[in-house]
C-alpha positions as CSV (number, residue, x, y, z in Angstrom):
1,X,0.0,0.0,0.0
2,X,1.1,3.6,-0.9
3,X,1.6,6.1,1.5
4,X,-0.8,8.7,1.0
5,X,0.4,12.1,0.0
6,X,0.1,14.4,2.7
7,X,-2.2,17.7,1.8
8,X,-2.7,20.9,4.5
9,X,-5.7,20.9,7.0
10,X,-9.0,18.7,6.3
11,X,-8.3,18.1,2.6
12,X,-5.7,15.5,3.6
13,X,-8.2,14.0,5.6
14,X,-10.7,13.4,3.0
15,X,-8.7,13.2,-0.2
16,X,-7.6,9.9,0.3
17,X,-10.8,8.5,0.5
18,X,-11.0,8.3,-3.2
19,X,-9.2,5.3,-3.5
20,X,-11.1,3.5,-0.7
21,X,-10.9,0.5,-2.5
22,X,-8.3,1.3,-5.2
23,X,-5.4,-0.5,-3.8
24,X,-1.6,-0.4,-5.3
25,X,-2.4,-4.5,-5.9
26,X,-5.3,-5.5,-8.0
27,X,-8.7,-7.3,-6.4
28,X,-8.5,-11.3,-6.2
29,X,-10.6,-11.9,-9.7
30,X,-11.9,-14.9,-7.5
31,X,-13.9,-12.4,-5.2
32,X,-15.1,-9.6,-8.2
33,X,-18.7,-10.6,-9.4
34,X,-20.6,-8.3,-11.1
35,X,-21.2,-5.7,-7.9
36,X,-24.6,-5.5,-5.7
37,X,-25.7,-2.7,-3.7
38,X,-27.0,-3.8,-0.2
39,X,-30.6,-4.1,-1.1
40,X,-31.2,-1.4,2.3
41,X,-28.8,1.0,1.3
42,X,-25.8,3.0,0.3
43,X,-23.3,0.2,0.3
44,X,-22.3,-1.3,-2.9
45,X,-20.5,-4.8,-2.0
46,X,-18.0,-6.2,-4.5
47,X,-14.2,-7.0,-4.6
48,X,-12.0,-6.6,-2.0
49,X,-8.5,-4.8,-1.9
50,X,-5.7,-8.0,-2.0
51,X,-4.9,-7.2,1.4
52,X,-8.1,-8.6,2.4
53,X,-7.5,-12.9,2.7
54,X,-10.3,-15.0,1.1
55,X,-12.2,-17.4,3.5
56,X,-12.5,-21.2,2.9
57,X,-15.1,-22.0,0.5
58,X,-18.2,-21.6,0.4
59,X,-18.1,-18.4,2.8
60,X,-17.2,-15.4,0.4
61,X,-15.7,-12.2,1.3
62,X,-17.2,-9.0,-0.2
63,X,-16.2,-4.8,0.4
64,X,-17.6,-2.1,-0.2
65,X,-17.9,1.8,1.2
66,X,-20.4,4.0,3.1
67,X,-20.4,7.3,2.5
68,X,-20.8,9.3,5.9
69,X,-20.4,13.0,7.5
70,X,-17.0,14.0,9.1
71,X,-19.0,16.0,11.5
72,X,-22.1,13.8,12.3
73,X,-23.5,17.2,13.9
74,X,-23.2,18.6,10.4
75,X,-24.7,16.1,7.9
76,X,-24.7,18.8,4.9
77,X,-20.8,19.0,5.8
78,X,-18.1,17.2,4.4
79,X,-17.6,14.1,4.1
80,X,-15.7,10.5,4.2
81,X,-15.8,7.0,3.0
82,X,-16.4,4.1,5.5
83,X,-14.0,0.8,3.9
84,X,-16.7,-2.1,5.4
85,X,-16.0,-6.0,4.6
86,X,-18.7,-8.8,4.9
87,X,-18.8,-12.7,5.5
88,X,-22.1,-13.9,4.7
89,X,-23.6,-16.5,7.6
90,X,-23.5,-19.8,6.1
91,X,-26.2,-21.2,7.8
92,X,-29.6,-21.7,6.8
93,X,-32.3,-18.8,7.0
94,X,-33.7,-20.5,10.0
95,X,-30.3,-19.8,12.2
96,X,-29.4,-16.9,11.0
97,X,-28.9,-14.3,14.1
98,X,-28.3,-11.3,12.1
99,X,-25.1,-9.2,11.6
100,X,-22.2,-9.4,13.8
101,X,-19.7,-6.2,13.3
102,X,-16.2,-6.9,14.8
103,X,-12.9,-4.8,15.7
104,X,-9.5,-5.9,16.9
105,X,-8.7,-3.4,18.8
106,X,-6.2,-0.1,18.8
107,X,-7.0,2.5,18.5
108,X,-5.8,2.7,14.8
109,X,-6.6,-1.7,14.2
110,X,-7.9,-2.4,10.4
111,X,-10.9,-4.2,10.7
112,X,-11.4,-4.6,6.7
113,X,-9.6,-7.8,7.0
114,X,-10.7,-8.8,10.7
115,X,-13.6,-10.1,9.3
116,X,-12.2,-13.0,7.3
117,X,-9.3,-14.0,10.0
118,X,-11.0,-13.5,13.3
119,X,-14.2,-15.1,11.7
120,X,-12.1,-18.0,10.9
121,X,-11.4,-18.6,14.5
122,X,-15.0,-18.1,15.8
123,X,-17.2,-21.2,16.2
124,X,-19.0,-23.0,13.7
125,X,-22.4,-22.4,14.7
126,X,-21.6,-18.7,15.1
127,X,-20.2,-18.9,11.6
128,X,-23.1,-20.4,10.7
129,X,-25.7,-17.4,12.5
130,X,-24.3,-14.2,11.6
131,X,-22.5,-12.3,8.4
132,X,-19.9,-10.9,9.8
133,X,-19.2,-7.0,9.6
134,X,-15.7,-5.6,9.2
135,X,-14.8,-2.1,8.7
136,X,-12.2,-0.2,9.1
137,X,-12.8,2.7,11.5
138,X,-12.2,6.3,10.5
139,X,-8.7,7.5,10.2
140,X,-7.5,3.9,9.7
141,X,-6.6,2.1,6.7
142,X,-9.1,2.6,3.7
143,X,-11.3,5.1,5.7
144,X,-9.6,8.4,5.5
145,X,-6.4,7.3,7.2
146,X,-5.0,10.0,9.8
147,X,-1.2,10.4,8.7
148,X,1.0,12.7,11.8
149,X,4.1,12.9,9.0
150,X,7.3,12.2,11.8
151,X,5.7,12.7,15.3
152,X,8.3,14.4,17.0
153,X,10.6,11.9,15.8
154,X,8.7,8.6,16.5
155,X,9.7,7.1,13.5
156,X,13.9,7.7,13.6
157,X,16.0,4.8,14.3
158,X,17.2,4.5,17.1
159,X,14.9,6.5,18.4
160,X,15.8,8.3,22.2
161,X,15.2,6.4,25.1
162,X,11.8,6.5,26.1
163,X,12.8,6.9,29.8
164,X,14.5,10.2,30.3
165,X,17.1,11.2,32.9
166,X,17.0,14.2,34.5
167,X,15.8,17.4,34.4
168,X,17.0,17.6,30.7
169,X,16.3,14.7,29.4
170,X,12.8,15.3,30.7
171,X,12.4,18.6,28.5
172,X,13.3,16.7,25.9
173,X,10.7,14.2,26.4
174,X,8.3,16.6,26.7
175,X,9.3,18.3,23.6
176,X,8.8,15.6,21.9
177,X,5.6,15.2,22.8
178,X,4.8,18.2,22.0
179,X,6.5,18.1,18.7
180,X,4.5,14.9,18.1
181,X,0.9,16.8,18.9
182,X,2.3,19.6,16.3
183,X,2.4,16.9,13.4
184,X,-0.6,15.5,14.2
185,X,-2.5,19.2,14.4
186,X,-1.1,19.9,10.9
187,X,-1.9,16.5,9.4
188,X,-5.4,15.6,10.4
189,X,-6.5,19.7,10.4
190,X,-9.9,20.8,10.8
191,X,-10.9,16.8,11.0
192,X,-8.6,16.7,14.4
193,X,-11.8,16.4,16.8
194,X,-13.7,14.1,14.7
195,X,-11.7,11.1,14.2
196,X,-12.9,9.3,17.8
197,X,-14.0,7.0,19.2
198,X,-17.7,8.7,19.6
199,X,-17.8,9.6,15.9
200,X,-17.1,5.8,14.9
201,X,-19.6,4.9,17.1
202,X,-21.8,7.0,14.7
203,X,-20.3,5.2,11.7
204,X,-21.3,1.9,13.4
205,X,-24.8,2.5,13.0
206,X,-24.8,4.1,9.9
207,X,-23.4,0.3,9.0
208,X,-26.1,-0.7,10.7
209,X,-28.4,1.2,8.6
210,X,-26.8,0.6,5.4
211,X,-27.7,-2.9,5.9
212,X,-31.2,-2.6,6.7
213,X,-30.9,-4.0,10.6
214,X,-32.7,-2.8,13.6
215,X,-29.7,-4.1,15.5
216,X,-26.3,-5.3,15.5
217,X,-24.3,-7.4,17.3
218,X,-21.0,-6.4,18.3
219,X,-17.4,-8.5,19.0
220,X,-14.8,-5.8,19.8
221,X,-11.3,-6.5,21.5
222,X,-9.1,-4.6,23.5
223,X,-10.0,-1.1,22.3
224,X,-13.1,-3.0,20.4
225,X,-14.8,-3.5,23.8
226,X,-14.5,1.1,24.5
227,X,-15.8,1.2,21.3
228,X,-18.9,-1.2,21.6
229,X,-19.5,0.4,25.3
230,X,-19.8,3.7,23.3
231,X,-22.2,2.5,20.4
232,X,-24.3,0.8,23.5
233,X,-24.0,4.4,25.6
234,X,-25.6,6.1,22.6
235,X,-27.4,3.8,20.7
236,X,-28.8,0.9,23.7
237,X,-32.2,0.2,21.6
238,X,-30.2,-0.8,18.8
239,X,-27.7,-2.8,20.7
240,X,-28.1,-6.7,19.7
241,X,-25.6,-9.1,21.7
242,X,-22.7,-7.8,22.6
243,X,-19.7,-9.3,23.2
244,X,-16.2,-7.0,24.8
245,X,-12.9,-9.2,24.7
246,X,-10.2,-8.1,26.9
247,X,-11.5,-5.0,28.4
248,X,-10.4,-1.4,28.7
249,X,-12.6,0.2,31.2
250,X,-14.6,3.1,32.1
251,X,-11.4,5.7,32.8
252,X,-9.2,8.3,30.7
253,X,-6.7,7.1,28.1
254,X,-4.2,8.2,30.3
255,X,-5.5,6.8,33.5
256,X,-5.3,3.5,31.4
257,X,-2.6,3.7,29.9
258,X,-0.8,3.9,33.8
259,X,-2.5,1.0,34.5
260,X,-1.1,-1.0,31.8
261,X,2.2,0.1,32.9
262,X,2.1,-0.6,36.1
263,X,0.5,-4.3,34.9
264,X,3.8,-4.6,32.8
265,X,5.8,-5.0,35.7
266,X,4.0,-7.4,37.3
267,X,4.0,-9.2,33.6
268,X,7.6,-8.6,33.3
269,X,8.2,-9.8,36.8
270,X,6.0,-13.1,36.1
271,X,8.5,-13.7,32.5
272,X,11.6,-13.2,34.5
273,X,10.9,-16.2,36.7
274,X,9.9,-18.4,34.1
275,X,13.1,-17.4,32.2
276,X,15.0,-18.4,35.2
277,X,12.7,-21.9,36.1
278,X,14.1,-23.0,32.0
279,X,17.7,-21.7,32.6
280,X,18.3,-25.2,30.9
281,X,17.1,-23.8,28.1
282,X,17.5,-19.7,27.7
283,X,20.9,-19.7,29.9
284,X,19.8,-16.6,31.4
285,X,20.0,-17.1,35.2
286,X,18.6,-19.7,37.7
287,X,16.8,-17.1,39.6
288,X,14.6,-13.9,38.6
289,X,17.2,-11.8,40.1
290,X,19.8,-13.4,38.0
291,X,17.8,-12.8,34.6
292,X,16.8,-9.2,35.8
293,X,21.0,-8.6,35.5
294,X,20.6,-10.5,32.0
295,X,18.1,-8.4,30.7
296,X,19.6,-5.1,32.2
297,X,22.8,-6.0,30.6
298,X,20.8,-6.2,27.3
299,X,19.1,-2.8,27.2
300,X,21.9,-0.8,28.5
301,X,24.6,-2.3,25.9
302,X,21.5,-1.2,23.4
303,X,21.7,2.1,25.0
304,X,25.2,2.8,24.5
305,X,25.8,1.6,21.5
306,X,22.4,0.6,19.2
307,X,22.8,-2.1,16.8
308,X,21.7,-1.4,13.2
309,X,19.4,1.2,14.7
310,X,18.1,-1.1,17.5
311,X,18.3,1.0,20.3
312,X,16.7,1.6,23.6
313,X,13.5,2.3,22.9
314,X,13.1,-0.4,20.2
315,X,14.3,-2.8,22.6
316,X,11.4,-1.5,25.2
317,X,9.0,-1.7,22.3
318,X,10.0,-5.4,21.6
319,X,9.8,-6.1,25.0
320,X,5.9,-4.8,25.3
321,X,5.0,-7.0,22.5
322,X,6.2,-10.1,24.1
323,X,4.6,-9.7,27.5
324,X,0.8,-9.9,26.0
325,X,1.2,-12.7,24.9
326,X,2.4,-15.7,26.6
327,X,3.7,-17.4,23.0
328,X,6.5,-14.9,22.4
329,X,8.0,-15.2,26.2
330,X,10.3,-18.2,24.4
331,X,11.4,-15.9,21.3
332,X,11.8,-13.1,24.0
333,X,14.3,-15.1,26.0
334,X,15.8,-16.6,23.1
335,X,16.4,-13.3,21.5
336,X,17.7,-12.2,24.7
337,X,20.2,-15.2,25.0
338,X,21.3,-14.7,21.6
339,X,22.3,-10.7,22.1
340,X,24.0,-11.7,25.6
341,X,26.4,-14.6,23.1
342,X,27.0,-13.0,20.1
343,X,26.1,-9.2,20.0
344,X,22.9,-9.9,17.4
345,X,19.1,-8.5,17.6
346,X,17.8,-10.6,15.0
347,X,15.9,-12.1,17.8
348,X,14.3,-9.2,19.3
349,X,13.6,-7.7,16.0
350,X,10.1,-7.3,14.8
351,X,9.1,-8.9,11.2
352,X,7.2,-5.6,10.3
353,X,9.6,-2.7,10.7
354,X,7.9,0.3,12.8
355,X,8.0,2.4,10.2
356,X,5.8,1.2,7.3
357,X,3.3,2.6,5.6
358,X,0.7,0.8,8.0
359,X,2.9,1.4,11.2
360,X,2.5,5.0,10.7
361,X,-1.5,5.4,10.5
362,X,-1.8,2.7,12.8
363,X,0.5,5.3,15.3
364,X,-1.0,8.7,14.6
365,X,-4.6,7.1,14.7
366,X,-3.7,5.7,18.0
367,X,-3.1,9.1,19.4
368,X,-6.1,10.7,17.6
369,X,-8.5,9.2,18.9
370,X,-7.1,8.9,22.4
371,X,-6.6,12.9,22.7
372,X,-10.0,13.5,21.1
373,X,-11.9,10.7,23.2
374,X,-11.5,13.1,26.6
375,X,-9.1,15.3,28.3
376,X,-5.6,15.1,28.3
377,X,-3.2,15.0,31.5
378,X,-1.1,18.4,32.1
379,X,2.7,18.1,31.3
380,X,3.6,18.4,34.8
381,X,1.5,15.3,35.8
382,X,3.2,13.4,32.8
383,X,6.7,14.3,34.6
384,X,5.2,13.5,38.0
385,X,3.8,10.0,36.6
386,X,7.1,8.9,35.1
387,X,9.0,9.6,37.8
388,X,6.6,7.8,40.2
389,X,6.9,4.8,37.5
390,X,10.6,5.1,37.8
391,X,10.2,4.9,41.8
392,X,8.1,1.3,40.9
393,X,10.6,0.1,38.8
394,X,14.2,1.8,37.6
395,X,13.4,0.4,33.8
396,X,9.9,0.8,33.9
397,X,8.0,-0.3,30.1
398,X,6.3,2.7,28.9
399,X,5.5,1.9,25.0
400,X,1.8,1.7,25.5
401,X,1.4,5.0,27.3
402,X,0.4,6.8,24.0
403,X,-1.9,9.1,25.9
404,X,0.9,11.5,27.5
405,X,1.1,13.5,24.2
406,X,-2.4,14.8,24.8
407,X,-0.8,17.0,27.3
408,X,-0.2,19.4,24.3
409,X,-2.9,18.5,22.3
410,X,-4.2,21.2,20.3
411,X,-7.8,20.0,20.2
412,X,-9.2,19.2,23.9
413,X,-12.4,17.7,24.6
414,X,-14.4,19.1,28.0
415,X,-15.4,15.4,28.6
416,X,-14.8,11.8,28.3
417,X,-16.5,9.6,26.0
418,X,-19.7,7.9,27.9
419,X,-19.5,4.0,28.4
420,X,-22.4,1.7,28.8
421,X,-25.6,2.9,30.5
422,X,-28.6,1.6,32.6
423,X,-30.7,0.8,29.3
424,X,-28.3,-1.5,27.8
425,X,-29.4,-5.3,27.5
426,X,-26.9,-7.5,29.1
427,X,-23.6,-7.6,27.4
428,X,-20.9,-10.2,27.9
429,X,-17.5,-9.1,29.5
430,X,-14.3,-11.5,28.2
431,X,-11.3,-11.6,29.9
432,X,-8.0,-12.9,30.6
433,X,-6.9,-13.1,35.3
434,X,-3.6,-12.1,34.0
435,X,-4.0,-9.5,31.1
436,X,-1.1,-6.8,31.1
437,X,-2.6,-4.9,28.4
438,X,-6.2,-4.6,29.3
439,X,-6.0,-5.9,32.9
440,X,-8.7,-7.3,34.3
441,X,-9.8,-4.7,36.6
442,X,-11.1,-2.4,33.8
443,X,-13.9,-5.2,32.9
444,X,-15.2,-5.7,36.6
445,X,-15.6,-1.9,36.4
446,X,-17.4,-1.8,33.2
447,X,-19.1,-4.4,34.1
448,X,-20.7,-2.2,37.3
449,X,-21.6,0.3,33.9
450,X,-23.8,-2.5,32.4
451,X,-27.0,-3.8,34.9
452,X,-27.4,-7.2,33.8
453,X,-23.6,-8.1,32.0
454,X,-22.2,-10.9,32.9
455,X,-18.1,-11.1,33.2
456,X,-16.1,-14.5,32.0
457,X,-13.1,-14.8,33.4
458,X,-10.3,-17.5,31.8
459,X,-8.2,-17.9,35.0
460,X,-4.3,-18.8,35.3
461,X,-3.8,-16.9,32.1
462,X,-1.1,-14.4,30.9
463,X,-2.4,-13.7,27.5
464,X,-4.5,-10.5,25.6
465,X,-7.3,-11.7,24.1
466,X,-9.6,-14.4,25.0
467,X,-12.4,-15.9,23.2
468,X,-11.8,-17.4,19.6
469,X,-8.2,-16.7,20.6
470,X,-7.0,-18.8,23.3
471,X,-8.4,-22.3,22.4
472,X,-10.2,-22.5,25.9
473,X,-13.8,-24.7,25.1
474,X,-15.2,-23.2,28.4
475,X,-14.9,-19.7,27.3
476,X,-15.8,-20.3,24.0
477,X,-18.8,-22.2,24.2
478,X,-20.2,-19.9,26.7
479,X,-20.3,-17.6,24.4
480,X,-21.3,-18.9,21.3
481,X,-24.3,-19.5,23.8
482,X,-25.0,-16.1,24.5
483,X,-24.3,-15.0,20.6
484,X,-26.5,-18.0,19.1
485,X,-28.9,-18.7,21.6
486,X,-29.2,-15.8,23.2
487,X,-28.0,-17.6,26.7
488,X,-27.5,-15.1,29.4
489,X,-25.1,-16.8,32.5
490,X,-27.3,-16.6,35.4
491,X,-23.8,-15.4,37.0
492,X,-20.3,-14.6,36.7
493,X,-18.4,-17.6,35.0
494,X,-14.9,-18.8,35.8
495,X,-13.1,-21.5,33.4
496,X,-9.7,-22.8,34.1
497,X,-7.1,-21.4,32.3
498,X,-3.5,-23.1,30.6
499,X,-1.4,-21.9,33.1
500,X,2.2,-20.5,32.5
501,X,3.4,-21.4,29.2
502,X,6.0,-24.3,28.3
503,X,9.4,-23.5,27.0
């Protein structure tokens, strides 16, 4: 995919969405019949871009655009294209449940192809009830994407250590956060406030519209589940099942973006003892306190001298990868053992380098929508917060707290963006006991946000993302219940999780 040329204000916002569906690679001619309009609507469905996958026969994939309002408070304003993607059920017309719209999570996730690959994962009777809905949400992908040119210097390699020392290296921090809210002000433009999370939620039932439901069901992960808690806020009578994977919780970006931090320790604290109980294996110490040295002697070799522009803060970023999910903690420690013997970061290098085309919108959407979804912390709360990190922890892992740059945000919002309500119908809370990214405490709050949801818990487990992800029958069956049969738990529900991982 081509990087979109970069034009002044809100004409860079919705320039690009003439080639919506005009990718640099042709459509699959297996997925281009002759195109159909949705027989309820605006959307005309027909070939995908190639970066979409095809299913497994029969199911189909089809795409196709929705044409909706940059402001939704001004529908005569401009406007932008929607990029939306569709699995067909492949059931009979007798179990057929409706539409099931799905997100993976972000901010700044595609969900164009989310439809095919997390549909692929989902049961077969849910398969069989619902078409499932991807889209890509605004700012993101084929749908206007938000481009913040070199946010204060994200992008260089090696880029500065993300953990500044002393009084200057905190102005530098801070200017580069403010350097990074500069880029994204003269990027996105006039379409700054309106690429969030309450403005997709908009676009969501325009989908919904589009295809002629009265309701949708919903499957959103990780920053899926605070965007389907914002459609249910605003639109609860139009709020089918709803399911919320690995939850974020009711609170400020910022707030969570602490949270996950401070989670990360206890993560990282977890993967240094099972680094050291398979020293037979990674060679990295018999005891935690043993690979702690290991793994400080990594970063600050990286730190003086970065390898092939692997430095510091791409060794932090590396690091916050692995500890979501349990099933890079080996490729972690191997990568680790293999720097420590020979001087290499092959092994702690990322396939996708951070700065392609899609790493880029997937970065400036992330902080889009985050400083337009509420209000930003001051700068001198950003300096008090990483010091009290650094007070936790000396090497504290701060990739995921994208939020600090709306302390110079240019657009800020007087409020945050409402989640859940009293008139919701009940809505089903995933999550993992041991989450570091979404930690579990955000669902059991949502869940006080949602009379009547019921919260599933997959205990003894490390990983982000739960059902259709993690292989666990008790999790998944409870709810394709709730999705196909419309099988509310008359409680909370607990299954037994895998437990650490092997090596």
């Amino acid at each position: 995919m081509n990087r979109p040329t970069r034009l002044p204000g809100l004409l860079c916002a919705l320039a690009v969405t003439s080639a919506v569906l005009s990718p640099a690679a042709p459509a699959r001619a297996a997925d281009a019949p002759a195109a159909t309009p949705s027989p309820h609507s605006g959307i005309r469905f027909g070939a995908c871009p190639a970066s979409v996958p095809a299913p497994p026969a029969p199911a189909r994939v089809e795409c196709g655009s929705l044409s909706v309002p940059l402001d939704h408070h001004r529908p005569d304003g401009p406007r932008l294209r929607i990029a939306v993607s569709r699995v067909r059920a492949t059931g009979t017309p007798a179990e057929r449940r409706g539409v099931l719209l799905v997100n993976p999570g972000g901010p700044g996730g595609s969900g164009l192809p989310y439809a095919v690959t997390k549909r692929a994962k989902l049961p077969e009777r849910v398969r069989r009830a619902y078409d499932v809905i991807g889209f890509d949400p605004r700012g993101v992908g084929g749908s206007a994407p938000a481009d913040c040119g070199a946010m204060g210097g994200l992008f260089r390699t090696p880029a500065a250590d993300p953990l500044p020392r002393g009084r200057a290296g905190m102005r530098e921090h801070l200017d580069a956060l403010r350097r990074l809210a500069d880029d994204c002000a003269a990027g996105a433009g006039p379409a700054l406030p309106h690429l969030s999370t309450g403005a997709t939620a908009r676009d969501m039932d325009a989908i919904r519209a589009a295809l002629g439901e009265a309701r949708i069901g919903f499957l959103g992960v990780s920053y899926g589940s605070y965007l389907g808690a914002a459609y249910a806020a605003r639109f609860p009578h139009r709020t089918g099942p709803m399911v919320l994977d690995s939850v974020v919780g009711p609170e400020s970006w910022y707030d969570f973006d602490l949270r996950q931090a401070r989670a990360m320790l206890r993560q990282r604290d977890t993967l240094l003892e099972w680094l050291a109980a398979h020293d037979d294996r990674f060679a990295l110490g018999r005891s935690a306190r043993e690979v702690r040295a290991a793994y400080e002697r990594v970063r600050a070799s990286l730190a003086a001298h970065p390898a092939d522009g692997f430095g510091p803060a791409e060794f932090d970023r590396a690091v916050y990868r692995a500890l979501g999910r349990t099933e890079r903690w080996a490729p972690l420690g191997d990568g680790l053992r293999a720097r420590l013997r020979d001087g290499g970061v092959d092994g702690l290098r990322p396939k996708a380098p951070f700065g392609s085309p899609e790493s880029r919108n997937y970065e400036a959407a992330n902080r889009i929508v985050k400083c337009a979804d509420g209000p930003g912390p001051t700068p001198a709360r950003v300096t008090a917060d990483l010091r009290a990190l650094r007070r936790l922890d000396p090497l504290p892992v701060v990739t995921g707290i994208e939020a600090s740059a709306c302390a110079y945000w240019h657009h800020r919002p007087q409020s945050r963006t409402p989640l859940g309500g009293p008139a919701t119908p009940p809505v089903l809370l995933v999550a993992s006991a041991h989450d570091p990214v979404t930690p579990v405490e955000g669902a059991r709050r949502l869940r006080r946000e949602l009379p009547g949801s019921r919260l599933v818990t997959l205990a003894d487990d490390y990983s982000h993302g739960v059902f259709a992800s993690r292989g666990n029958a008790c999790v998944d069956d409870t709810v394709a219940a709730y999705l196909v049969d419309g099988s509310v738990p008359a409680g909370d529900v607990r299954c037994a999780g895998p437990g650490l991982p092997q090596a």
